[in-house]
Structure formats: structure tokens, C-alpha cells
Steps between C-alpha positions, in 0.01 A plus 500: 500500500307284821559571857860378561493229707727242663483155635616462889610074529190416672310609193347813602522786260659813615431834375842681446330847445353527849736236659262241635333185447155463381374207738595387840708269619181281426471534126232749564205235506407539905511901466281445180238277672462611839675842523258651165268280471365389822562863620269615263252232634489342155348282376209516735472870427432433157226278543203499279589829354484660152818601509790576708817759445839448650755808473875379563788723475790284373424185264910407496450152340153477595443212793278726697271541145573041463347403854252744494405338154511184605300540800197670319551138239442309841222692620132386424375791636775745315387841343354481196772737355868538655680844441880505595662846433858525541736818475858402374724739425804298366372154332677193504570355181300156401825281512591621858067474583528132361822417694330646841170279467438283823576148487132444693298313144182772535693751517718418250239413234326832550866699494533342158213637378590878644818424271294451177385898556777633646636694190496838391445674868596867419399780751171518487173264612509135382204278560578135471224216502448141633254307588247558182537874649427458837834531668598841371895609551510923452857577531622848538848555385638786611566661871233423743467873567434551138296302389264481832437873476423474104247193496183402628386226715331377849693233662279268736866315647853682519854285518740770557823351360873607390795548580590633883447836568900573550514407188214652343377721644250659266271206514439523889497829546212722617430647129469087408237465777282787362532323160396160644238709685320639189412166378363352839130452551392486860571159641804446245750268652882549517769244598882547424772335707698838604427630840739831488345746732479726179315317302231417740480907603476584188165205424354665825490863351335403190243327673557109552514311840793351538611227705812251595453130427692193563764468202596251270895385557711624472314801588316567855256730373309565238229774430146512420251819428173619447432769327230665722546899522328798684384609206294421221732384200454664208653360112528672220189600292539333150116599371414114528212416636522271820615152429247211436474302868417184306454430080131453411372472087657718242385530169795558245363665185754399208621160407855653357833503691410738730158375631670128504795648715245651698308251568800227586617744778160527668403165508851421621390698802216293579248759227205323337542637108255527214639583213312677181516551179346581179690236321392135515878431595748638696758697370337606158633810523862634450575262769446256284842547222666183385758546707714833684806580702594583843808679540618805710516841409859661547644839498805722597304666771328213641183601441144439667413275151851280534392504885175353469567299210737324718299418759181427274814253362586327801119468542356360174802227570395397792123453386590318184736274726246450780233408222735239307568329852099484560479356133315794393758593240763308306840671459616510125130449366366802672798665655854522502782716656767482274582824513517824231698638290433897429646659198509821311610707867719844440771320724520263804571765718118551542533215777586701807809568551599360844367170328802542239759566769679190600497496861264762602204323756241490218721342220433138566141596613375697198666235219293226652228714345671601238885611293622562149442248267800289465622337110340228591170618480512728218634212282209273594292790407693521150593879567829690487771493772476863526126515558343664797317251684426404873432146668193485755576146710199591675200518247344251206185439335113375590206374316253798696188295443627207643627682806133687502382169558720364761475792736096401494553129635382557767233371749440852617419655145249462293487593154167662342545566110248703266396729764458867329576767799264800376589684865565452815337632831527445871212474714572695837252256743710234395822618426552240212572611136288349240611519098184573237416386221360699204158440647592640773467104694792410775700219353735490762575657884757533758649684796783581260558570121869495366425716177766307192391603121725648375370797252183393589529600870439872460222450248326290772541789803402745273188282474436422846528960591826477612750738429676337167623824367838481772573145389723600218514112403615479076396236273829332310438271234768286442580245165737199480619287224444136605551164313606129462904449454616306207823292562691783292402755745466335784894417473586886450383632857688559785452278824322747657328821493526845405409821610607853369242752285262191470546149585522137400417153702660302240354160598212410695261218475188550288145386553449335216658153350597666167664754651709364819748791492440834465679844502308818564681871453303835598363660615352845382399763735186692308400751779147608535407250257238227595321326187516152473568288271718765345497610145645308203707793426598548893570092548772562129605831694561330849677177342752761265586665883566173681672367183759828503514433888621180494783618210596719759521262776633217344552558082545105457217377643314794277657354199400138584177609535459708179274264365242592762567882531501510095219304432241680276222317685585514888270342774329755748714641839444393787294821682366636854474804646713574831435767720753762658498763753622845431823432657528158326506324870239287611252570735424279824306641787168631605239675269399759739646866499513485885514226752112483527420568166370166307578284741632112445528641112900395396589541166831317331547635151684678239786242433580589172770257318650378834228277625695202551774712697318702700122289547586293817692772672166722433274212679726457787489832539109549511552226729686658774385833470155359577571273796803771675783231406913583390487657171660252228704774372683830592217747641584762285477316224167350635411874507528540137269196425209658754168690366602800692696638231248531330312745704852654586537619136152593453594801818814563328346555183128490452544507121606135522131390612 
């Protein structure tokens, strides 16, 4: 269930839980422009820069979020990156967000487009993405007291927004200001359009200079602050080092999902990007399967895994969207988002259980992502009525190689195959990291290194003296069964694919002209086991598992497919080796034990099967934690992706080292 909201005859919606409307008598679109804007002194303030971060406390339907997009669209001098992060503790629903947009044609076009994302917004951090990725929307859904104490970020502009403080109090109160406070830089400016002697007492004892200014009507005043205080403001340690001022070269070692996410974010941020490999290609690694699902994780509990596979959801959409619009990527020949079916579950009621409960606040919310499979589906899928399945709206399949590929169009990267990284050192007059050969030559140098092989990562620190033994990084190898469709089979698979103790992409385009559909079924999960090309008698072994997999997951498809699965002469798996951390989540963050400690050394790594879930989240990630921008994601689930845990379990238990 949305925000409950009502219409007033002049069109303005009115919020029935707090008893007001959301715009003035205006439609909202003066207060937007001049009250938040222009008191923040954008766009001028924004000039030129890298990147600029705008904290507001109420998104309602979003116009405050619409003309401060379209002013950085009509700015030739706009920041190079555009942060909005809004708190919102009781979303709107999409029909009443479409019904609200402004009748103004900018503004209306770019309200549209916050409609496409606005789905799924359960409590918790959302990050939504226009613009290729350089208007970023973080929403925060949940009380603004909440969720501002629990994440992390430095706002450089403040629009303090809501509803009055009569009528909600909590949001202007002086416990709100010392939020607001914590993520204020020196210089941060602050412009709301309430003037209650309160609120502006309570800005002045956490520091800001306040002041009165001419209001827009049908107010008289409005306010404006600085945040400017006595003391030296202090934010909370996060054992990053300090943020990159401006992006310089990067070299990305690893050509596989994670080094191609990687690299995309960067040079999104203005980062010149080499990329190496040992391969001649990209993406010759286990980035480089036929084809693989996205698809969320879920779980009774909610768990950090269904948390971050959500948002590394939400964000692998938005990539493979933004590259299909920049004709980097055709949908249905490389991609599609048709949705998944997941069978073989003990019950539905592993979906949480406020999603199941008609009426509760996260109902409509967590079905968008996804609900119990309805007949429907499990008859397309040719399985019993009775079977235990789940429907994931929010998830589909990708050609990884392809999408390897796309994410390195770029001007800013540059791609440098058959380059053998014996070891890497850093040479302390210049700062710059330079990647050796077996001859100990340079083949490559930079300011930064973004560290992205996979197994191979801890084999190369080892090499270089660094301490390997703490990165407790496993090598998976994994086999599918892949091949052409023949009309017969082809005609017995569902529309779409499925996930459960294995999974199928039923159809997807092949490369070549003899074989222009293709299924592929897998994979295995062979831990501590790298050789490749596998054995004979491991290929037979790893095509009998996926073959009883698939009987499991969908017994007619198995039996249309006997032939194959049967055949006393099969052709060889599809195999690569994946890599996984102890904990089986990946890793994204600096190399160094301490902030000092190998410095401009990242590593992004340990994937394991859910690369094309979890890959872009992981670069945008790196991203921000390198330059001090909003997180993408929840910070305690950013937590669990960071290095430190690694050294935090090596003083918990020194065994593990």
C-alpha cells in the first residue's frame, strides 16, 4: 500500500495522513525554482565541478528533484556528476506520481522517465539513474531520522522540505538539525521556505548562519543557511582513504565483469582507463558464458544477499537500459527482462512475510520485485499446479560478453589485450603503480590500479610481497550444458527462464548461423578446482549433474532434451573458473589493511555465480567510495562488500589467515 493521497479540485494532491497539501497554492514550481534552488545558489554553485551532492528531506512527488534536473540539462557549465538524495518516509505510488507530473513539457518529459524506475521502493536505499548515469536519484525510504543517522554521505547543497512543523514535527526539530548537521561540509548551503523561530534556533546551534530572505508568495519569508560552525566538523571515520579531488588514469587489471564494471564507472567520472588482460579478448574468462541470469536473491528474513541482490538488480537494469538507448546493446539479442520463474522452493512463504500480507505498506512494494507464482506461469513452464515456485518481475537474462564489451565503448578506456601481469609494484617518488611482466619490464602505469582477476588476484599479490595469505579468495569451476535447439525442442520450453538448484535460459540467440537458438542449463559449482579444459570423465560427470538439474527444475524440458543428456558421444561443457570470497560476497574496496597502506590499490573481486547481479553495483561502488560520493546502496550493506572484513576476521580469529 502507497502513501494515501487525495486530489483537492484545483489538482493538487493532498496527503490525508498528515493533513496537508504537497505544493502551494502555485503547483509547487516557484518554491521549487527559486525557494531550493536559487537558495542554494544553484546552478552557478555547481559550476565546473566534478561533482555536486544535494541532501533534501522530503521527495513527495519529486518537483524539487524535476527542476533541479532540468536545470543541470540547461547548464553548459553543469557538474560533471549530479547527486540528489532524498529521504521519504511514506512513498507515493507511481499512478498517483504520474497523475501529479507538471503540465510545464521539460518537466514533464523528465517526470516520465522517474516513472519508468519508480517500482519496488521498500525501506531501504534505492539509487535510480538518468542521464547515461550522470543524474543519480538515491532515495531513502524510511523516516528521515532513520535513515540520516544510519547512512553515509557529504551534502555540498541542502533543501530542507516537508510537511509544516505543526504537523510534523520530527522533521524540524532540533534532533533533525543535528542529523542535517552531520552531513554538512563547511560552506554547505541550506534553503527551505519555513521561517518558525524554532527551526532557525535550532540551524544556529548546530552551527549554520542563518538568515531571513525575501519570500516567494504566498510566503514573505523564506530561509537560507550556511553551515559555518565554531568548531571544526568532524564525520564519521569509515577507514577510506580521502576522496580523489579530481579522476586521473586507472589501470583496471581484468577484462571480466568486474574489471568492465569497473572501468565504466570511472571513466563515467571523467577517469582515463586502461584495461589489461592476458587474453587477446575481453571477457575470455568466466565472464565470458553463453549467456546468464540476473535475478534477486529472496528470503524470510530479508537478508544482506536478497538486500544487495536487489539493488545490484535495480542496477544491472539500468546499465543494460542506458547501453541499449546509446546503441551499445540490442534488447532481445543480448538482453532481455522478461522476468523469472524460480522453482523447486520449500514454500512461498520464503518471500517475506509483510510482502504476503495484503495491505501492509510493503505489499505492493515487495511484489513489484517479486510474489508466488501464479497458474499461469507454472503451466507455461509445463509443471504441476501444486508446485512451489516464485515469479521475479524484476530480473531476466544477458549475453555477459556482449555486455563486457559495451561497458568498454568508451572514449575514456582503452583496451590492452595479451599483457601477462607477473607483479605489480609502486614506485614511492612517483606515486604511480606500474604492473610487470615476467621479465620483470613495466608494461603499463598509473596513479591508480583497480585489481579484477578473479582467482588470479591473490596469486598476483602474493607475487608482488603483499600479504595474500588474508585474501581467503576460492577458485570455483563451474560447467554448463550448451547447444543448438531443434524445432522439437525448441517448442517444449517455457517463455522464459528458470532458476531453482541450477538454471535454464531457454532461448537466446547463438553466434553462429547453424545454430540461431540456443538453450544452455548449468551450471556446476566444483570448489577449489581450477584445471582447464576439464577432464573427459569430469565434462560426462558435469553434463549427468546439469542433466538431473534440469529434471528437477523443469522434468519436460529434461525429457525433450534426452537426446542430448543421453547421448553416448556428448560435446564438451562449457567451463571457467569463478572466484569466491570466504563469505561468498564480493569484495569492492581498497587493498590496503589501513588507510595508508597500498595506496590508490582497489580491488573488485570474488563474484562467484552472481556476476551479472551484483558486477555494476560493485563498480559504482568503487566509484563512490573513491571520490566521497552517496553510497548506491544501504551502508551496512556497503559494509559487508568492503576489504575491512577481511582484516576484521583475521583479529577475531588469526587461524583464518
Amino acid at each position: 500500500m502507497s502513501e494515501p493521497i487525495t486530489w483537492m479540485p484545483d489538482g493538487t494532491p493532498y496527503n490525508t495522513r498528515f493533513g496537508d497539501r504537497y505544493h502551494s497554492e502555485d503547483g509547487g514550481l516557484d518554491q521549487a525554482t527559486h525557494v531550493f534552488l536559487g537558495g542554494c545558489g544553484l546552478p552557478a554553485a555547481w559550476a565546473n565541478t566534478p561533482q555536486w551532492r544535494i541532501l533534501e528531506t522530503g521527495f513527495g512527488f519529486g518537483l524539487n528533484f524535476l527542476v533541479t534536473w532540468a536545470a543541470w540539462k540547461a547548464d553548459p557549465q553543469r557538474t560533471r556528476l549530479l547527486h540528489f538524495v532524498s529521504v521519504e518516509a511514506f512513498p507515493v505510488s507511481r499512478e498517483d506520481l504520474l497523475q501529479s507530473l507538471p503540465a510545464n513539457g521539460q518537466l514533464r518529459a523528465l517526470g516520465l522517465q522517474l516513472a519508468e524506475q519508480w517500482w519496488g521502493l521498500l525501506p531501504g536505499v534505492h539509487r535510480l539513474s538518468f542521464e547515461g548515469g550522470q543524474v543519480l536519484l538515491t532515495l531513502y525510504i524510511g523516516t528521515a531520522q532513520t535513515m540520516l543517522r544510519k547512512q553515509q554521505l557529504t551534502a555540498d547543497s541542502v533543501y530542507l522540505d516537508g510537511f509544516s512543523p505543526q504537523l510534523n514535527p520530527e522533521l524540524w526539530d532540533e534532533d533533525a538539525m543535528k542529523n542535517i548537521a552531520r552531513h554538512c561540509h563547511r560552506g554547505t548551503q541550506l534553503a527551505t521556505w519555513c521561517v518558525a523561530g524554532s527551526v532557525r534556533q535550532a540551524l544556529k546551534t548546530q552551527g549554520f548562519d542563518v538568515k531571513k530572505v525575501p519570500g516567494t508568495p504566498p510566503k514573505r519569508h523564506n530561509l537560507q543557511a550556511s553551515y559555518n560552525p565554531a568548531w571544526e566538523p568532524r564525520h564519521r571515520a569509515d577507514g577510506l582513504p580521502a576522496p580523489v579531488k579530481q579522476p586521473g588514469h586507472c589501470l583496471v587489471l581484468g577484462a571480466g565483469l568486474a574489471g568492465a564494471a569497473a572501468a565504466a564507472s570511472l571513466a563515467r567520472r571523467g577517469w582515463q582507463v586502461t584495461v589489461l588482460d592476458s587474453a587477446a579478448q575481453p571477457a575470455a574468462g568466466a565472464s565470458g558464458l553463453p549467456a546468464g541470469l540476473f535475478c534477486p536473491h529472496v528470503s524470510p528474513d530479508d537478508s544482506v544477499l536478497s538486500r544487495l541482490s536487489r539493488s545490484g538488480v535495480r542496477t544491472t537494469l539500468q546499465t543494460l537500459q542506458q547501453l541499449s538507448t546509446a546503441q551499445k546493446l540490442q534488447p532481445g539479442e543480448n538482453w532481455a527482462h522478461g522476468g523469472v520463474l524460480e522453482h523447486d522452493l520449500n514454500e512461498p512463504a520464503h518471500l517475506p512475510p509483510q510482502w504476503l500480507k495484503t495491505g501492509s505498506a510493503e505489499h505492493a512494494w515487495g511484489q513489484q520485485w517479486s510474489k508466488p507464482a501464479t497458474a499461469q506461469y507454472l503451466q507455461a513452464a509445463h509443471l504441476p499446479d501444486d508446485s512451489h515456485a516464485l515469479w521475479h518481475a524484476q530480473a531476466g537474462w544477458v549475453r555477459p560478453a556482449q555486455l563486457v564489451r559495451a561497458l568498454m565503448q568508451s572514449p575514456l578506456i582503452q583496451w590492452q589485450g595479451n599483457a601477462d601481469a607477473a607483479r605489480l609494484q609502486r614506485d614511492e617518488v612517483s606515486g604511480q603503480w606500474q604492473v610487470l611482466n615476467l621479465q620483470g619490464q613495466s608494461i603499463a602505469q598509473a596513479d591508480m590500479l583497480v585489481l579484477a582477476l578473479g582467482p588470479a588476484s591473490k596469486t598476483l599479490l602474493q607475487a608482488s610481497g603483499m600479504d595474500a595469505g588474508l585474501w581467503e579468495l576460492q577458485a570455483i569451476r563451474g560447467q554448463v550444458s550448451v547447444a543448438g535447439h531443434t524445432a522439437q525442442t525448441q517448442a517444449a520450453m517455457p517463455p522464459f527462464p528458470v532458476n531453482g538448484h541450477g538454471n535454464l535460459v531457454p532461448d537466446f540467440p547463438g553466434d553462429a548461423p547453424a545454430s540461431p537458438h540456443q538453450w544452455i542449463m548449468g551450471s556446476t559449482f566444483e570448489r577449489d578446482e581450477a584445471e582447464l579444459p576439464p577432464s573427459a570423465a569430469d565434462q560426462q560427470a558435469a553434463h549427468a549433474g546439469n542433466g538431473e538439474k534440469l529434471a528437477a527444475l523443469l522434468p519436460v524440458c529434461r525429457q525433450a532434451l534426452q537426446s542430448f543428456f543421453d547421448a553416448p558421444q556428448q560435446p564438451e561443457t562449457w567451463a571457467r573458473v569463478r572466484c569466491a570470497a570466504y563469505d561468498r560476497l564480493p569484495l569492492a574496496g581498497p587493498a590496503g589493511e589501513a588507510v595508508d597502506d597500498l595506496p590508490g590499490l582497489w580491488v573488485l573481486t570474488g563474484l562467484g555465480s552472481r556476476g551479472l547481479t551484483l558486477s555494476m553495483l560493485c563498480g559504482e561502488l568503487l566509484a563512490a567510495r573513491l571520490h566521497g560520493e552517496p553510497l548506491p546502496l544501504d551502508a551496512k550493506l556497503a559494509q559487508s562488500l568492503g576489504t575491512q572484513r577481511l582484516w576484521s576476521r583475521v583479529m577475531r580469529d588469526p587461524k583464518s589467515a
